[in-house]
N, C-alpha and C positions, 0 to 999 in steps of 0.2 A: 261320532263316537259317543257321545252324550245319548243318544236318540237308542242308542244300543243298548247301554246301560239301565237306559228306562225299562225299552222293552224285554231285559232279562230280567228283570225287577216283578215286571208284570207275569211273566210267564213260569215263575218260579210257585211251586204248588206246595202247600203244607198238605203233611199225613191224613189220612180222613179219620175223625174222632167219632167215636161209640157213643147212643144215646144212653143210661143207666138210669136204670129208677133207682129216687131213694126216699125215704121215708119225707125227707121236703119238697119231692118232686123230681124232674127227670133233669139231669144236667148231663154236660157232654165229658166223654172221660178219653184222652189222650189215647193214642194207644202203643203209647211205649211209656215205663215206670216214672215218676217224679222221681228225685234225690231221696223222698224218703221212702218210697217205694220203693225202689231199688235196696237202699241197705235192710231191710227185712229181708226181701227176697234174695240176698247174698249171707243175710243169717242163715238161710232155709235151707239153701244150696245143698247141704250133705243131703235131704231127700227122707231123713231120718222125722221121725213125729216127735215135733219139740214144744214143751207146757206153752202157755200165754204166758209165766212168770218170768221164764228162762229171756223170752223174746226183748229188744230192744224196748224201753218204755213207749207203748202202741195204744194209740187213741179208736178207740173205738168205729170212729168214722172210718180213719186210714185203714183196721184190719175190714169194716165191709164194705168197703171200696175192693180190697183185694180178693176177698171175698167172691163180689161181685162182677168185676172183670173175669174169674176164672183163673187167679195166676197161684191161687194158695187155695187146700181144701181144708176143712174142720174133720176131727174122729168121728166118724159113723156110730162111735158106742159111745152110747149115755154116760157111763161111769166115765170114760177119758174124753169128752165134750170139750174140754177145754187144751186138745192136743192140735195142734197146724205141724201142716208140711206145703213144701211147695207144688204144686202144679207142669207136665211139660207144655202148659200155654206158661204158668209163669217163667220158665226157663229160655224158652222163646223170649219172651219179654223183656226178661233182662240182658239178653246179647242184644236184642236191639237197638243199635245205633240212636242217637239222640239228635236231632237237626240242630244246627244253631243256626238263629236267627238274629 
């Protein structure tokens, strides 16, 4: 029974993670939301183009991370630059189930 245990142990496979560049270099990025990627991307949800001011207090890294994966896009127009909405890869993203380890 023990010897089972083990080997379901062993056989059990984490999600494959995305390489991302970022300005310090490339690191691996999950590919389902962290908790705080997730509550943006449930900010987003209505699909509507919402300011940077309106959004949850958002660090910079966290919005180009999100950025980056493709779950949320920036306004196309110069004047509203500072408008996001979410993405249907970030919608995908955030029904995605979460493993727990």
């Amino acid at each position: 029974m023990a010897e089972t245990r083990i080997m379901r142990r062993l056989t059990l496979k984490k999600p494959p993670r995305r390489l991302v560049e970022t300005g310090q270099g490339t690191e691996m990025m999950k590919p389902y939301p962290t908790y705080r990627q997730r509550e943006v991307l449930q900010f987003l949800m209505s699909g509507n183009w919402v300011p940077i001011l309106s959004l949850i207090p958002v660090g910079e890294r966290l919005l180009g991370n999100l950025l980056q994966a493709g779950w949320i896009e920036r306004s196309p127009d110069v004047k509203t630059g500072d408008l996001y909405r979410i993405t249907e890869a970030g919608r995908t993203a955030f029904r995605t189930t979460v493993p727990i380890t």
